[in-house]
FIKOLZA-1660 file (N, C-alpha, C; in steps of 0.1 Angstrom, whole numbers, plus 5000, padded with zeros to 4 digits):
% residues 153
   i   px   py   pz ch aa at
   1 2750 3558 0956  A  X  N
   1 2738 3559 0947  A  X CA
   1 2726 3563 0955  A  X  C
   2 2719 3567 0953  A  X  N
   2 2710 3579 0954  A  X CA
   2 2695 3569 0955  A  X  C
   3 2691 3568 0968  A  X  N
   3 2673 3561 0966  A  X CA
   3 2665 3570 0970  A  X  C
   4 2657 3570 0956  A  X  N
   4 2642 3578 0959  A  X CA
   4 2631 3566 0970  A  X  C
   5 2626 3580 0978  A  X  N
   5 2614 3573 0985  A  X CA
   5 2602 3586 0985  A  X  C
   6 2590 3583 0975  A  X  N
   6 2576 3590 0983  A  X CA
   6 2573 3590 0995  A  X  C
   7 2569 3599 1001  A  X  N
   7 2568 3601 1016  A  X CA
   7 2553 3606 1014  A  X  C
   8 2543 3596 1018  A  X  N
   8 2529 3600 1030  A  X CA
   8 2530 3611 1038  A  X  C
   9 2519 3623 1036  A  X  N
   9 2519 3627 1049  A  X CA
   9 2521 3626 1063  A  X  C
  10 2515 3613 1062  A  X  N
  10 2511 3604 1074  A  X CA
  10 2527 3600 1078  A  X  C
  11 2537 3598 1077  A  X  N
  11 2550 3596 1076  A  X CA
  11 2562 3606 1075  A  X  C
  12 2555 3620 1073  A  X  N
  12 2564 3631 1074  A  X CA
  12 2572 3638 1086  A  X  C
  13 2561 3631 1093  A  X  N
  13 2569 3635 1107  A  X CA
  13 2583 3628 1111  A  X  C
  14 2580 3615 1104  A  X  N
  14 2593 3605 1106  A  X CA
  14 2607 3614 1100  A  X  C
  15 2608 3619 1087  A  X  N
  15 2617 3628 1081  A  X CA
  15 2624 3636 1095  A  X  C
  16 2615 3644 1100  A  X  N
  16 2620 3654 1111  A  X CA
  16 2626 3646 1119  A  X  C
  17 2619 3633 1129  A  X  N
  17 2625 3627 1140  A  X CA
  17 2638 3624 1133  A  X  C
  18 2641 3620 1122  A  X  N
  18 2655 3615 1115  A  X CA
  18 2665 3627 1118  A  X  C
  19 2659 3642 1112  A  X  N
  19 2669 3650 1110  A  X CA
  19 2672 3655 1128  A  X  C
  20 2664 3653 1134  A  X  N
  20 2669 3658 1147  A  X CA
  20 2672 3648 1156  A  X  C
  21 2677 3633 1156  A  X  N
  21 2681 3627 1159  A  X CA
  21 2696 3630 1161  A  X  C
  22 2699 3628 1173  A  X  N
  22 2713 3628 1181  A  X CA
  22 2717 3642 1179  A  X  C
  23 2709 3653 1181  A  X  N
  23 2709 3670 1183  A  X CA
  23 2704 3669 1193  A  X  C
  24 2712 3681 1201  A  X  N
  24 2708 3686 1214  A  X CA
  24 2693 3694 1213  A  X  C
  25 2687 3690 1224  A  X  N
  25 2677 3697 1226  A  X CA
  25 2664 3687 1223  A  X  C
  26 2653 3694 1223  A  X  N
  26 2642 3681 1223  A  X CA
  26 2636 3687 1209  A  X  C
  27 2631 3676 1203  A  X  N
  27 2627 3676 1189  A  X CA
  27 2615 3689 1188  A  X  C
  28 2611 3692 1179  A  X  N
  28 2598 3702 1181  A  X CA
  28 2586 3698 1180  A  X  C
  29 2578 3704 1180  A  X  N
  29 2561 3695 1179  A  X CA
  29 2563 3694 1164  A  X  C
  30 2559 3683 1160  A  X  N
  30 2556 3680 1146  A  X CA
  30 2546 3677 1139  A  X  C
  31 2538 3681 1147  A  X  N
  31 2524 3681 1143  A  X CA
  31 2517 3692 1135  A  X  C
  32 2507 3686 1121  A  X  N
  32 2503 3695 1112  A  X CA
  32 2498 3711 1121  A  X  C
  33 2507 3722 1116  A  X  N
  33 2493 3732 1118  A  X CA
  33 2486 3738 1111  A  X  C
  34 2469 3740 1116  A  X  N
  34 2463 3742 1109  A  X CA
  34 2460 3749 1099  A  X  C
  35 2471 3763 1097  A  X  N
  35 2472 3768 1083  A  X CA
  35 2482 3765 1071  A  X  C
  36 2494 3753 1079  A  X  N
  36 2498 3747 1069  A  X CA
  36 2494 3740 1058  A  X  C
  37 2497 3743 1047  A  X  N
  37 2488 3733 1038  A  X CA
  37 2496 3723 1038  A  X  C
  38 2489 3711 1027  A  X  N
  38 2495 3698 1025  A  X CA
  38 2500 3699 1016  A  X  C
  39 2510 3692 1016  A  X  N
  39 2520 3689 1003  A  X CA
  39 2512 3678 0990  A  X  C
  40 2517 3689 0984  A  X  N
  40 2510 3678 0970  A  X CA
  40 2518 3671 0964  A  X  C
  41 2534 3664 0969  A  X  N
  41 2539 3659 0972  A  X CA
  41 2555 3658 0976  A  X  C
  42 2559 3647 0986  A  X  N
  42 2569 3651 0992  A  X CA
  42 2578 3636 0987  A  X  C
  43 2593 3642 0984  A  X  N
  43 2605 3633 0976  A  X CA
  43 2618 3631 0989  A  X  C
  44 2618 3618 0994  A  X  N
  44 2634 3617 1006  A  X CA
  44 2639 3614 0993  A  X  C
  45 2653 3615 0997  A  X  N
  45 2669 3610 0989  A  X CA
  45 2677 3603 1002  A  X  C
  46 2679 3588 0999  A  X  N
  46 2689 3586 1008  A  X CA
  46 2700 3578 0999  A  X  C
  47 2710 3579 1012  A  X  N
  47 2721 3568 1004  A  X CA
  47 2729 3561 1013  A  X  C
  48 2731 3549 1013  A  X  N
  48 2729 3536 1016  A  X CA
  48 2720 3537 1031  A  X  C
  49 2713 3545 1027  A  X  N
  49 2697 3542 1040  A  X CA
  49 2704 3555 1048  A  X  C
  50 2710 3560 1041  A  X  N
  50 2709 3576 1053  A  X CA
  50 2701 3585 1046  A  X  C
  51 2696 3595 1055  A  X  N
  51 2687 3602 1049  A  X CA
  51 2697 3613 1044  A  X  C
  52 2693 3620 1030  A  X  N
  52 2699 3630 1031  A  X CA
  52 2694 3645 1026  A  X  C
  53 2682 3643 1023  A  X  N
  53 2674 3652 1027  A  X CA
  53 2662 3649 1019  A  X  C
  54 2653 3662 1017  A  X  N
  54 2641 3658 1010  A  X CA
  54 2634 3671 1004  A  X  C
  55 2622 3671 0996  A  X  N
  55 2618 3682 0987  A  X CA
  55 2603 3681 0988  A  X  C
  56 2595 3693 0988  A  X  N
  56 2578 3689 0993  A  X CA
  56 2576 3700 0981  A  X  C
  57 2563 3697 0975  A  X  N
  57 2558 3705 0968  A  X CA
  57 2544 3711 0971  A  X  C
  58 2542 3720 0971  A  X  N
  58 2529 3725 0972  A  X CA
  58 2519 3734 0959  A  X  C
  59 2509 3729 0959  A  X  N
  59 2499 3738 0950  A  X CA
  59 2497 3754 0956  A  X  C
  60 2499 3760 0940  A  X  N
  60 2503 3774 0946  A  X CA
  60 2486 3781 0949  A  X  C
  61 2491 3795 0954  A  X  N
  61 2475 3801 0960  A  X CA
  61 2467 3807 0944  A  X  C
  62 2481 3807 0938  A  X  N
  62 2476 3815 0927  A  X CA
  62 2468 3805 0910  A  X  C
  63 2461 3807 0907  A  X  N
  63 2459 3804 0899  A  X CA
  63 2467 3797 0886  A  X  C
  64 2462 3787 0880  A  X  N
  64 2473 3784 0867  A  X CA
  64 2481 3770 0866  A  X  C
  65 2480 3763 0879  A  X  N
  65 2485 3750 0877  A  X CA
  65 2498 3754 0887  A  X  C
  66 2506 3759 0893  A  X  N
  66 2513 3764 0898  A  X CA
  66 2516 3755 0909  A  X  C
  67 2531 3749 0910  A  X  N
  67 2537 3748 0925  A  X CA
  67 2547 3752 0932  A  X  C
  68 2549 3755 0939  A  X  N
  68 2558 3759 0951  A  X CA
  68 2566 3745 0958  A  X  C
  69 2580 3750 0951  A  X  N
  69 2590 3738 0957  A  X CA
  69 2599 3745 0970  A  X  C
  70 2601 3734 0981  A  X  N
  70 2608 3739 0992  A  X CA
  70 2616 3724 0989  A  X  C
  71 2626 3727 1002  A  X  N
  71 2636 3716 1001  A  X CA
  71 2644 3715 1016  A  X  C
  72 2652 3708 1013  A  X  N
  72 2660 3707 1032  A  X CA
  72 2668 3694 1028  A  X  C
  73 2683 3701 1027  A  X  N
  73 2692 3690 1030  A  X CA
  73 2698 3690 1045  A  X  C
  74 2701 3680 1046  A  X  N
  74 2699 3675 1062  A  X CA
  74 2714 3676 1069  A  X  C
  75 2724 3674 1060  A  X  N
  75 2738 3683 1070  A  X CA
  75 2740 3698 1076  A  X  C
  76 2737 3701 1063  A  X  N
  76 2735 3717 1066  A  X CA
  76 2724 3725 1075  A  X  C
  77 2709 3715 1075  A  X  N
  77 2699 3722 1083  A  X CA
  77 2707 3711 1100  A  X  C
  78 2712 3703 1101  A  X  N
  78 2717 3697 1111  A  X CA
  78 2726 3708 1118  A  X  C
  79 2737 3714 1107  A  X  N
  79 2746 3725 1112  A  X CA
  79 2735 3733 1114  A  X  C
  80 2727 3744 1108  A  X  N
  80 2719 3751 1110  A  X CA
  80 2714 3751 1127  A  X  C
  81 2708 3740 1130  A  X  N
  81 2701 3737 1144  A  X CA
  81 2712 3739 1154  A  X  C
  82 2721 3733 1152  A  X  N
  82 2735 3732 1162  A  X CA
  82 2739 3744 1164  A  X  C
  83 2745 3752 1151  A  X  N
  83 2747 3768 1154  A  X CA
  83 2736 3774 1154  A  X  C
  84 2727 3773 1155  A  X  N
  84 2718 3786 1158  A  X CA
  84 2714 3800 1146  A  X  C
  85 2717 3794 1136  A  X  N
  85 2721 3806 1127  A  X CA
  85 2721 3800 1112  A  X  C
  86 2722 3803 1102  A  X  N
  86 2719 3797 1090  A  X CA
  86 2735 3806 1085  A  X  C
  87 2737 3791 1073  A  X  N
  87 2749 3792 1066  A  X CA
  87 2753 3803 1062  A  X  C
  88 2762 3811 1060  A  X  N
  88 2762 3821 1047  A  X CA
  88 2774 3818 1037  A  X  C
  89 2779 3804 1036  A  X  N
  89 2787 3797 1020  A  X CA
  89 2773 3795 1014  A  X  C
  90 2785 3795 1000  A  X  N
  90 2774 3790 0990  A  X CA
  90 2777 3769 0987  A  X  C
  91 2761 3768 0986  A  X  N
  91 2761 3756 0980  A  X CA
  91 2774 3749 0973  A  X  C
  92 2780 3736 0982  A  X  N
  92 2788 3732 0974  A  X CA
  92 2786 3719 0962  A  X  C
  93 2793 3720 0948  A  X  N
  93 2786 3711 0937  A  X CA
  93 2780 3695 0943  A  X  C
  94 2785 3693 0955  A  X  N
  94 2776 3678 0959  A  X CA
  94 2762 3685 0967  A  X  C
  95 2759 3695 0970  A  X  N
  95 2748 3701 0977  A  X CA
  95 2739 3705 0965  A  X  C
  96 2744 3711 0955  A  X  N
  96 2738 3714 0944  A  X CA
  96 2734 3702 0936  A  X  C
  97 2742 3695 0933  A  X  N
  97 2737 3680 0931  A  X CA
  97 2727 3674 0931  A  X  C
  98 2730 3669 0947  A  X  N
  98 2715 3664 0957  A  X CA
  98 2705 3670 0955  A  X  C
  99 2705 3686 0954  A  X  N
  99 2695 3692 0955  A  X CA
  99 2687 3693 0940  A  X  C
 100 2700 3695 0931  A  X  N
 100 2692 3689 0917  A  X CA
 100 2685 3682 0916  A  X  C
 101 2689 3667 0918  A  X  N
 101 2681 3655 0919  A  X CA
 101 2668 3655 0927  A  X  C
 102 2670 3660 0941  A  X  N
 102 2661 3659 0947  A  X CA
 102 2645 3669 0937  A  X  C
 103 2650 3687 0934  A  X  N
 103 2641 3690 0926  A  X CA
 103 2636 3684 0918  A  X  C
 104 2643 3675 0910  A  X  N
 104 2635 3666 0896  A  X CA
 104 2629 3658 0895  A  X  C
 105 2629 3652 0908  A  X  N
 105 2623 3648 0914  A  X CA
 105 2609 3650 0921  A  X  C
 106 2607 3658 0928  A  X  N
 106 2596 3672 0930  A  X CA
 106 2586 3677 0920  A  X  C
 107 2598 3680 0906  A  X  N
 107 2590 3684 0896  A  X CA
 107 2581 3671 0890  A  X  C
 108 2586 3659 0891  A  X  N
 108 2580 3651 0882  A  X CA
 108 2563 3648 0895  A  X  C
 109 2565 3645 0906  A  X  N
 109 2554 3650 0917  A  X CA
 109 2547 3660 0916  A  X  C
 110 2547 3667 0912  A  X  N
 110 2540 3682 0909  A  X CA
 110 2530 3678 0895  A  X  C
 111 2541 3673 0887  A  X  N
 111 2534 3670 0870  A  X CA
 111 2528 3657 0871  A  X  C
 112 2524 3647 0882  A  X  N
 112 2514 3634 0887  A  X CA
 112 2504 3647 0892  A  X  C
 113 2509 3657 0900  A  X  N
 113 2497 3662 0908  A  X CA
 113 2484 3671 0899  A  X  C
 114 2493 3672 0887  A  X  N
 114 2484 3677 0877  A  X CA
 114 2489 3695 0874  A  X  C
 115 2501 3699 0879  A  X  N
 115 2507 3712 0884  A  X CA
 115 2513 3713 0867  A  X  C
 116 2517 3726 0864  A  X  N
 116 2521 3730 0849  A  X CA
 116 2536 3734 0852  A  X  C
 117 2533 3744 0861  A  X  N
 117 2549 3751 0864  A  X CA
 117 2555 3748 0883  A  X  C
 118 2565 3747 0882  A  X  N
 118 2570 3743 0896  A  X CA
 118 2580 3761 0899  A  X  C
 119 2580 3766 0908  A  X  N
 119 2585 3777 0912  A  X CA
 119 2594 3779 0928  A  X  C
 120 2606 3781 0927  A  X  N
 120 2611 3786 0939  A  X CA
 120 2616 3796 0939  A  X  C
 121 2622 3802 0952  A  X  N
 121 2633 3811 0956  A  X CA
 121 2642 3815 0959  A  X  C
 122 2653 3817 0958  A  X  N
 122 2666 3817 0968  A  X CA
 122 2663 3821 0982  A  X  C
 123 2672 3812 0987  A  X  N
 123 2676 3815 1003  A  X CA
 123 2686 3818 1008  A  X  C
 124 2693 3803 1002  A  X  N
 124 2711 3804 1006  A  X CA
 124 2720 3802 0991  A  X  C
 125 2729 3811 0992  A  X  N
 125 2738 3810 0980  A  X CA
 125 2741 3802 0975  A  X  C
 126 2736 3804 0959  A  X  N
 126 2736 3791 0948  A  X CA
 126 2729 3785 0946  A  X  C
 127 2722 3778 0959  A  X  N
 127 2709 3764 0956  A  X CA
 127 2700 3764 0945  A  X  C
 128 2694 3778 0948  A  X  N
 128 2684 3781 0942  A  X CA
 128 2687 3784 0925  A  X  C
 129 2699 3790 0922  A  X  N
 129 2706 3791 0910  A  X CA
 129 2711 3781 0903  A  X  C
 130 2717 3769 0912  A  X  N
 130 2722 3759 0911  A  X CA
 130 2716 3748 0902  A  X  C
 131 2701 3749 0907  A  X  N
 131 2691 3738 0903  A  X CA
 131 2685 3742 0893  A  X  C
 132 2683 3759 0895  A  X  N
 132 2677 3761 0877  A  X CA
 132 2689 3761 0865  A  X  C
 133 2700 3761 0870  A  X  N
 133 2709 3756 0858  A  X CA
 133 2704 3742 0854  A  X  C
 134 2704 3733 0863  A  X  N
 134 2703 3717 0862  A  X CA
 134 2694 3716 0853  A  X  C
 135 2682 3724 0857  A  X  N
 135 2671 3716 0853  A  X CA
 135 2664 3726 0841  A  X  C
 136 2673 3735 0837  A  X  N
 136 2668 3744 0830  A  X CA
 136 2653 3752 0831  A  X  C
 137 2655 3760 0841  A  X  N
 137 2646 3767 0848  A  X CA
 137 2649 3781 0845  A  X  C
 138 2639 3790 0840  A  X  N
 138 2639 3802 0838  A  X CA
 138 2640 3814 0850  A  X  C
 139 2648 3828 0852  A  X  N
 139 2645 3833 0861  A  X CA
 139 2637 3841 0859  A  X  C
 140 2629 3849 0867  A  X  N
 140 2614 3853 0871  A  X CA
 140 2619 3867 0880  A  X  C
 141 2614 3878 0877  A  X  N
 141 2619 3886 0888  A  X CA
 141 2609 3899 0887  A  X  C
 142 2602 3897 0898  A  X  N
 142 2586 3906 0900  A  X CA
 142 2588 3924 0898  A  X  C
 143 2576 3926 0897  A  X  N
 143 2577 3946 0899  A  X CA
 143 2581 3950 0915  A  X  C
 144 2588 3945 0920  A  X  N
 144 2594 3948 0931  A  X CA
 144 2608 3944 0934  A  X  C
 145 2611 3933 0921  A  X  N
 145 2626 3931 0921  A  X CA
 145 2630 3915 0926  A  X  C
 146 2619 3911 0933  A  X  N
 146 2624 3896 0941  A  X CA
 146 2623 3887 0928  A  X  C
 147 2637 3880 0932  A  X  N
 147 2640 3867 0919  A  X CA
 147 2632 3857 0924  A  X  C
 148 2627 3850 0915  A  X  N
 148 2624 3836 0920  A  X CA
 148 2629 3825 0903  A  X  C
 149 2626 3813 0902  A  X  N
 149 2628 3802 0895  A  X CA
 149 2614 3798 0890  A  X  C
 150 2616 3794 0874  A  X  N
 150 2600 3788 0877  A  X CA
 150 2608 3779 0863  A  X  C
 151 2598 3760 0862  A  X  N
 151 2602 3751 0854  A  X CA
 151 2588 3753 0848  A  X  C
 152 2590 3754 0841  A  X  N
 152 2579 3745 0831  A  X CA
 152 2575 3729 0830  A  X  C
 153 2567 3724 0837  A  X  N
 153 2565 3712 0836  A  X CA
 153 2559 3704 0821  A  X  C
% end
């Protein structure tokens, strides 16, 4: 079973030291930089106290109520680190899953933050498809062709 936890800024770095724990090499600086913005808010998922990843949302640049969802499940960015290289399978239904939950989570953060629509992108195969099935999310695809997702809060 699946425990939500809000994550503080102030406490986000702790997420990182978790995911890079017992990986070779030395953790990275994890400290804010300065043109990073802040999350307007950030959702972990563990289960039974493991972490299993987490979802941050950001107020978008553009006008309208608008946020920007990112995400990071933590086996996969774990493989990620170790190989050097990012996945090219697609999302499997327990990845899609988590990641469901974790976005609906996101979205309901975004709609405390006062946000209308929550928006992402694809990266890696499925996720991003995955979740706007779940959550019934419309696709969006610009005068230049790039897909993205957007919920209606």
């Amino acid at each position: 079973m699946l425990e939500w936890e809000s994550v503080s800024d102030a406490v986000e770095g702790d997420l990182y030291r978790e995911l890079y724990e017992g990986l070779p090499g030395p953790i990275p600086d994890l400290g804010r930089e300065g043109s990073r913005p802040t999350p307007v808010g950030v959702v972990a998922a563990r289960e039974a106290g493991k972490l299993m990843g987490w979802a941050e949302v950001y107020a978008s640049e553009t006008k309208g109520g608008a946020a920007v969802l990112q995400w990071l499940l933590i086996e996969r960015e774990r493989r990620r680190i170790s190989s050097g290289f990012n996945t090219e399978h697609p999302g499997s239904p327990a990845e899609i899953e988590l990641l469901s939950a974790l976005a609906s989570q996101a979205a309901d953060r975004a709609r405390e933050a006062g946000c209308t629509t929550l928006r992402w992108w694809p990266a890696e195969p499925g996720f991003a498809e995955g979740v706007a099935a779940s959550l019934g999310a419309e696709q969006v695809v610009d005068a230049e062709g790039w897909r993205s997702y957007r919920l209606h809060l």
